[in-house]
LOLUMTOR-500025 format. One line per field, with one value per atom (N, C-alpha, C): residue number from 1; atom name; x, y, z. Coordinates in steps of 0.02 Angstrom, whole numbers, plus 50000, padded with zeros to 5 digits. Example, Ala and Ser with C-alpha at 12.3 -4.5 7.8 and 13.67 -1.06 7.14 Angstrom:
lumdo <- (1:1:1:2:2:2)
mike <- (N:CA:C:N:CA:C)
X <- (50660:50615:50660:50642:50684:50645)
Y <- (49716:49775:49835:49888:49947:50002)
Z <- (50390:50390:50390:50354:50357:50394)
REM end
This chain:
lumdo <- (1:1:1:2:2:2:3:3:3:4:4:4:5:5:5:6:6:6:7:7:7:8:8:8:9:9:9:10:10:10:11:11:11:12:12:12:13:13:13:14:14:14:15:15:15:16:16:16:17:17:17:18:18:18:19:19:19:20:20:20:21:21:21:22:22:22:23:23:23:24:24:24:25:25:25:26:26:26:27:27:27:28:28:28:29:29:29:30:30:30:31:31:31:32:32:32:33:33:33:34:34:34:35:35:35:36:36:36:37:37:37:38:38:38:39:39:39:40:40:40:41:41:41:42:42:42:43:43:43:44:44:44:45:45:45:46:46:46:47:47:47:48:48:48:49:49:49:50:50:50:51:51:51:52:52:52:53:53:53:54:54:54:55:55:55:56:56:56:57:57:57:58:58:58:59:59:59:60:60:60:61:61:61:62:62:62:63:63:63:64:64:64:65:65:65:66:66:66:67:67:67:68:68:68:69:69:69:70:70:70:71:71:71:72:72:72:73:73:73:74:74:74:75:75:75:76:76:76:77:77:77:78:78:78:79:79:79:80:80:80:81:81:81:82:82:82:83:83:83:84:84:84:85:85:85:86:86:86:87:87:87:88:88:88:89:89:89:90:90:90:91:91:91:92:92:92:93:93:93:94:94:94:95:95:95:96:96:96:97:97:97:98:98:98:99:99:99:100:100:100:101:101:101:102:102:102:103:103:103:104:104:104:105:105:105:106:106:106:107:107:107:108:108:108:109:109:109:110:110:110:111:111:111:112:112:112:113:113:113:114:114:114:115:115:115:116:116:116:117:117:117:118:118:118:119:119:119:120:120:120:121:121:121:122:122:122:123:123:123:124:124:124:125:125:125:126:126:126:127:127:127:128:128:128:129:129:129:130:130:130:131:131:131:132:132:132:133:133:133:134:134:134:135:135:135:136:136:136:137:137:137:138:138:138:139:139:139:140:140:140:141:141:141:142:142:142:143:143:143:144:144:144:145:145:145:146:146:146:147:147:147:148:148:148:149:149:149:150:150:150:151:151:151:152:152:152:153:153:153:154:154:154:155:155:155:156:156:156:157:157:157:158:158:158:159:159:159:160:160:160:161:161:161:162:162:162:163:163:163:164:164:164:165:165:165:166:166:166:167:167:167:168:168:168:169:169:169:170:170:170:171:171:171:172:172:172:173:173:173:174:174:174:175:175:175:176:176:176:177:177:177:178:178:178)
mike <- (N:CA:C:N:CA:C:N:CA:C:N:CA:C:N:CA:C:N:CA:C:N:CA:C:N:CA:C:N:CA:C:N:CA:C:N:CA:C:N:CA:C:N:CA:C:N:CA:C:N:CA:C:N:CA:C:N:CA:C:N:CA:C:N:CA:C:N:CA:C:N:CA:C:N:CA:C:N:CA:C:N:CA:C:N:CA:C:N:CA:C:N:CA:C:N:CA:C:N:CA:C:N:CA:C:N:CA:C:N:CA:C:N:CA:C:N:CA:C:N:CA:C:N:CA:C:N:CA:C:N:CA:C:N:CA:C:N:CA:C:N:CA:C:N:CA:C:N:CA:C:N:CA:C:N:CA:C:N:CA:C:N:CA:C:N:CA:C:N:CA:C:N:CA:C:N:CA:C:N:CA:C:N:CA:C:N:CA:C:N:CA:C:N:CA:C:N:CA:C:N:CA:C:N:CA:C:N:CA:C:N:CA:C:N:CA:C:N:CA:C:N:CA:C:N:CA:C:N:CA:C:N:CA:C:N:CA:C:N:CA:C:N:CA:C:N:CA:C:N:CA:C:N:CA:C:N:CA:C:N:CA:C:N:CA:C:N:CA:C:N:CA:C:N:CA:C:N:CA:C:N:CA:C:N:CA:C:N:CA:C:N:CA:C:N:CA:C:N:CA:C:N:CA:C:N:CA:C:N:CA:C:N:CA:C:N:CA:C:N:CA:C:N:CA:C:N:CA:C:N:CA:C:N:CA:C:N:CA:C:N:CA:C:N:CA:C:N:CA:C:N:CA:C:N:CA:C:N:CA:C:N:CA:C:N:CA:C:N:CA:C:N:CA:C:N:CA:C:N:CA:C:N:CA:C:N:CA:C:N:CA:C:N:CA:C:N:CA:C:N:CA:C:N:CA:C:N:CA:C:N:CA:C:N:CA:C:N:CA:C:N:CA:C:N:CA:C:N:CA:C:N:CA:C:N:CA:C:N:CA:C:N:CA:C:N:CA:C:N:CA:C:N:CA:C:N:CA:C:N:CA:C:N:CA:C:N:CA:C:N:CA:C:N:CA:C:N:CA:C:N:CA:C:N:CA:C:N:CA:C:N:CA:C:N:CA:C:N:CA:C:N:CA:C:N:CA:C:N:CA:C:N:CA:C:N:CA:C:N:CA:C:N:CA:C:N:CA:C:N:CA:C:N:CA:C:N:CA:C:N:CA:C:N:CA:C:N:CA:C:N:CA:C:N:CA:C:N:CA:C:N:CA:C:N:CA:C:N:CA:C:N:CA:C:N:CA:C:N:CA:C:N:CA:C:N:CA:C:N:CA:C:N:CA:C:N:CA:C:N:CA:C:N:CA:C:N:CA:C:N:CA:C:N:CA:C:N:CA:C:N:CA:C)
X <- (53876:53891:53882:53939:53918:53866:53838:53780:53802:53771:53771:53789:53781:53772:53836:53842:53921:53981:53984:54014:54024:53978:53978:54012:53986:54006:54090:54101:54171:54213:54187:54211:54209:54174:54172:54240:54237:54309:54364:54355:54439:54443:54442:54475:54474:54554:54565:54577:54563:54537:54459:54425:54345:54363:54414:54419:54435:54505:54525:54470:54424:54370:54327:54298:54246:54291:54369:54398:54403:54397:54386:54334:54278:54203:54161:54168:54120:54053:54036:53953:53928:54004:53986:53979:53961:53951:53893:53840:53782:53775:53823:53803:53853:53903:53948:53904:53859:53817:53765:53745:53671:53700:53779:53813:53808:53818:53858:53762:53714:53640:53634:53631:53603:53662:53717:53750:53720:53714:53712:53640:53575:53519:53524:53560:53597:53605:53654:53671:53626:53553:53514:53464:53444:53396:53456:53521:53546:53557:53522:53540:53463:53385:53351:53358:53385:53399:53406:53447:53481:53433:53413:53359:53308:53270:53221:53202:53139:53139:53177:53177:53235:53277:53331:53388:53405:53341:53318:53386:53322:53319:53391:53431:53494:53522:53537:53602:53614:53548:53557:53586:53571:53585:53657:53678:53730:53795:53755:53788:53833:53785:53783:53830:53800:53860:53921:53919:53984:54041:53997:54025:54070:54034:54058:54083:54086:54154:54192:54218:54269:54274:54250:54275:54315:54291:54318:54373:54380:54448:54480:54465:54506:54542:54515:54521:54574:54574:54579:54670:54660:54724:54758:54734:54761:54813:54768:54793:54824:54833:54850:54907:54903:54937:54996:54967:55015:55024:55020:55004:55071:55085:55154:55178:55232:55237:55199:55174:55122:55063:55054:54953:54924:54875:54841:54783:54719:54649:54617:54538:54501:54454:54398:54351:54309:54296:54234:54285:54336:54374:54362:54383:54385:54314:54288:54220:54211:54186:54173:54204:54288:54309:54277:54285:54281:54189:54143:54087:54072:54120:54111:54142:54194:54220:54153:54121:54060:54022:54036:53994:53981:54026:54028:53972:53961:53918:53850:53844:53759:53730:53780:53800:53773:53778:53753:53701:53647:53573:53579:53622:53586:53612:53629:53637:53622:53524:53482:53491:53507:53517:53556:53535:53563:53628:53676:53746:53780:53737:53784:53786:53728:53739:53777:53801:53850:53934:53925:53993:53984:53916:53908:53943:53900:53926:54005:54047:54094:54149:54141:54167:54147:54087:54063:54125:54114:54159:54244:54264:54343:54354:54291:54285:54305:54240:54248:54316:54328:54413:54458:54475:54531:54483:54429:54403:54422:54416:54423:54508:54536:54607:54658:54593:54631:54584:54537:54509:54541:54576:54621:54677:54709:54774:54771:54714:54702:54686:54643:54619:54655:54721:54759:54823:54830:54900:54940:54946:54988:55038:55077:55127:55127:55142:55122:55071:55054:55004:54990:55059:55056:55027:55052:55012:54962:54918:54848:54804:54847:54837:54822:54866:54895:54829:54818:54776:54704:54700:54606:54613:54649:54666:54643:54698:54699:54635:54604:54511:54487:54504:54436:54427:54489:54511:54466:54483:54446:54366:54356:54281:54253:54299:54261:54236:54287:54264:54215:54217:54158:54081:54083:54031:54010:54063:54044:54023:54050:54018:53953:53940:53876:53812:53857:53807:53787:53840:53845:53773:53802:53753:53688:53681:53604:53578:53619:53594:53606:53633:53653:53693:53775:53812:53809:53765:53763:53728:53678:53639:53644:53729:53758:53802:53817:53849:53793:53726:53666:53678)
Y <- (47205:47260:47234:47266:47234:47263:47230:47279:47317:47369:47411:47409:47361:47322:47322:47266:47223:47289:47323:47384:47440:47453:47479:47453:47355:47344:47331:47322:47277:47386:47429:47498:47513:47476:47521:47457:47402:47368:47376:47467:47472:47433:47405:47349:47387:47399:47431:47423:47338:47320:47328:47366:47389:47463:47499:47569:47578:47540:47522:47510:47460:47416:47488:47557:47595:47667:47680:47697:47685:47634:47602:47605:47611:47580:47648:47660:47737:47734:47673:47666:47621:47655:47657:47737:47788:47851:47827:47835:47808:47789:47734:47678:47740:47786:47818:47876:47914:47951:47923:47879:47853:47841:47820:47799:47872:47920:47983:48020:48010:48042:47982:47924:47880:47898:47918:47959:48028:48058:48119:48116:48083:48069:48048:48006:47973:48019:48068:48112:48165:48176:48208:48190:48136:48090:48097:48098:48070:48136:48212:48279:48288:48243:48251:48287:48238:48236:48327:48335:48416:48452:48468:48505:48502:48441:48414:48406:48402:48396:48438:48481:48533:48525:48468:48441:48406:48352:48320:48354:48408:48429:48492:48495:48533:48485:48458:48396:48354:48344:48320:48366:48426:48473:48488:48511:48510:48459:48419:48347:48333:48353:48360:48423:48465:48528:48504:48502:48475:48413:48360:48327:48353:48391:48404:48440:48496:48551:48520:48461:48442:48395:48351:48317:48359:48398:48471:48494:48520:48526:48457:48410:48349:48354:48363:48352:48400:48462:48522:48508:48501:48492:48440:48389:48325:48315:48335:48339:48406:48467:48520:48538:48538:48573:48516:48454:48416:48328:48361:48267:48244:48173:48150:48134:48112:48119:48053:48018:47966:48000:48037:48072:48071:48054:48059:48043:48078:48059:48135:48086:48143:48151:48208:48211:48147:48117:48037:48020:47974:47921:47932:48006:48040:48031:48062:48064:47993:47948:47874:47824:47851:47818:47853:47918:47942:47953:47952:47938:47878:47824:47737:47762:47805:47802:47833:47853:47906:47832:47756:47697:47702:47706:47697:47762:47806:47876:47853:47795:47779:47749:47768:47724:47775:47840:47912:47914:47874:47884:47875:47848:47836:47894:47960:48013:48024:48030:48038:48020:47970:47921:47976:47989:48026:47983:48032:48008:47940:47883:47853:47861:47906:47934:47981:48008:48051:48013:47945:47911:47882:47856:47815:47867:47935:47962:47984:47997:48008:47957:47895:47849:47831:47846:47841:47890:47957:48025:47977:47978:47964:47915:47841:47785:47826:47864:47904:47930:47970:47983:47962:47894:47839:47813:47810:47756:47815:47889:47937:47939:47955:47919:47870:47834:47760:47781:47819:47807:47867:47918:47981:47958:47900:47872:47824:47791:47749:47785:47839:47867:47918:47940:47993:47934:47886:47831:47865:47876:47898:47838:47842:47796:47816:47887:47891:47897:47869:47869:47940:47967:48015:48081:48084:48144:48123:48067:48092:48116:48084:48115:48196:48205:48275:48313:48289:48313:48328:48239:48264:48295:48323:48367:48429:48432:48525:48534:48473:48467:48508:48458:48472:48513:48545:48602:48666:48663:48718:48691:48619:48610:48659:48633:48644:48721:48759:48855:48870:48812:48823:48813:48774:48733:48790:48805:48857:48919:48946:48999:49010:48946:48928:48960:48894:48877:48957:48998:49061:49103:49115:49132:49136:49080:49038:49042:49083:49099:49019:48965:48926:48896:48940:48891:48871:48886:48869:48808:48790:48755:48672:48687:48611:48595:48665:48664:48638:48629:48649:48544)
Z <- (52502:52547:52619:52661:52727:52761:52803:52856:52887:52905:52950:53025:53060:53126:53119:53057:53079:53059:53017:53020:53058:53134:53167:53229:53237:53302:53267:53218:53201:53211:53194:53179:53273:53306:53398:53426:53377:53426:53385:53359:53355:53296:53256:53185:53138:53142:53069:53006:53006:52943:52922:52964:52942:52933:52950:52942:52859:52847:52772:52738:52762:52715:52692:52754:52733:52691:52704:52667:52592:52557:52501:52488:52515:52504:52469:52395:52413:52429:52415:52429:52500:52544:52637:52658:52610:52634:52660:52641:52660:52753:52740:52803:52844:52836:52873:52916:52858:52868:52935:52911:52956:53045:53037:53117:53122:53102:53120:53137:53121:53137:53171:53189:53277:53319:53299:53357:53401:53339:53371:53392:53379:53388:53467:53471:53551:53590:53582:53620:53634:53587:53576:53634:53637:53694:53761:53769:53816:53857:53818:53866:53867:53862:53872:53975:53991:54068:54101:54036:54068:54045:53984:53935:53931:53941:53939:53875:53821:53769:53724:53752:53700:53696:53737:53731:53676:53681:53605:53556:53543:53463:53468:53528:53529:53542:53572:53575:53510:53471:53408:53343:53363:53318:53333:53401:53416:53385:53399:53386:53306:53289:53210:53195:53196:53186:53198:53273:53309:53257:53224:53203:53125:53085:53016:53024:53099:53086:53094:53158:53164:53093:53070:53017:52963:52954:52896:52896:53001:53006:53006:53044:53016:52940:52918:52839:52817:52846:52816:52861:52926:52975:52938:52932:52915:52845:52810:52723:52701:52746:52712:52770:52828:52864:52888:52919:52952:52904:52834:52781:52824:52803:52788:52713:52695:52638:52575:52635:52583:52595:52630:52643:52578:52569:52499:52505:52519:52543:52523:52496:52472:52534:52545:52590:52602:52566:52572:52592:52577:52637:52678:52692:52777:52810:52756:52788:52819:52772:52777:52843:52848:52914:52953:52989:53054:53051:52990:53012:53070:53064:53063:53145:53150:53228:53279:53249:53281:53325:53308:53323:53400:53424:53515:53537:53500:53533:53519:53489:53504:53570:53628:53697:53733:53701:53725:53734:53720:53727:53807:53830:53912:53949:53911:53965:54021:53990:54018:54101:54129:54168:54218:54285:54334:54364:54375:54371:54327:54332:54272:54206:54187:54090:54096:54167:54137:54124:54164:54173:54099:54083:54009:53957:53956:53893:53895:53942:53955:53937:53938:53920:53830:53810:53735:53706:53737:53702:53690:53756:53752:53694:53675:53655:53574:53568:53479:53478:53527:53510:53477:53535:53487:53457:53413:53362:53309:53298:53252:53256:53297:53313:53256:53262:53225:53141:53127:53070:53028:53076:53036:53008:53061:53040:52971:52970:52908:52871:52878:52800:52760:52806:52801:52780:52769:52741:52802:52891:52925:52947:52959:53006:53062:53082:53154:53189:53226:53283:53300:53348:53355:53297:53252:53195:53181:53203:53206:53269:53312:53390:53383:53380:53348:53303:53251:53190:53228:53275:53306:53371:53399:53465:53438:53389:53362:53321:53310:53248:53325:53383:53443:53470:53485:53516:53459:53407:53356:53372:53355:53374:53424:53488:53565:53566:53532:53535:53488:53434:53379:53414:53441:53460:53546:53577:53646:53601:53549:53519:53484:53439:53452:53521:53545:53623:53648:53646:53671:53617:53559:53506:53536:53540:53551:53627:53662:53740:53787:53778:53801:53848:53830:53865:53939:53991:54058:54062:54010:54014:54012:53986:53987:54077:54102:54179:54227:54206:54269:54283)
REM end
């Protein structure tokens, strides 16, 4: 089994012969899982700055939520609404790649950091994008680029109101503007 390390750094430069490799792999849920909690753990420490310790334990939580709704709809957009006619993927592939694209958001820990964690995590976010980008297109058998563009826009877009309604719920959402 490969390591963890080398599956993360080979999964943050984009190689989509490691996306295929954790697509295939069922016993890289595991290692998919663990990138996808030091991510959101990252981002958890990296809104210490805004929250203070309570950022912690909401940015990680956030984080997390944030991640399996959108994977779900990924899944749900991807394979039901917009397949192509080779699409053929169960939830673990899916899961397993776009856990592995989550690699670049462990960059998020330096939020914290006045004005440049906000340039760091900003550049981590766009980074998971095209790494989930490229791990929808592999795990979904796509040819176009574009329909997965497509697939994680319309995931984020549902994310982003999931995740403000949340925030709202919970007496929050200003607390990410301050």
């Amino acid at each position: 089994m490969a390591s963890l390390l080398d599956r993360m750094v080979r999964a943050a430069k984009l190689d989509i012969n490691r996306y295929e490799e954790v697509e295939a792999d069922k016993s890289a849920m595991g290692q998919a899982l663990t990138v996808v909690v030091l991510s959101s753990v990252a981002s958890g420490i990296g809104t210490i700055g805004i929250l203070g310790i309570q950022g912690l334990i909401i940015g990680t939580i956030s984080a997390l939520i944030g991640w399996f709704v959108w994977a779900y709809l990924t899944y749900f957009i991807g394979t039901k609404l917009l397949p192509e006619p080779q699409t053929k993927a169960d939830v673990g592939e899916l899961l397993r790649t776009i856990g592995f694209s989550s690699a670049p958001g462990v960059l998020r820990i330096f939020g914290f950091i006045p004005f440049l964690g906000a340039i760091i995590s900003f550049v981590a976010s766009v980074w998971m994008l095209v790494a989930m980008i490229i791990a929808v297109r592999q795990a979904l058998d796509y040819k176009s680029t574009w329909r997965a563009i497509g697939v994680c826009v319309i995931g984020f877009v549902i994310y982003l109101v999931v995740i403000a309604l949340i925030l709202s719920v919970l007496g929050l959402p200003g607390a990410f503007l301050n």
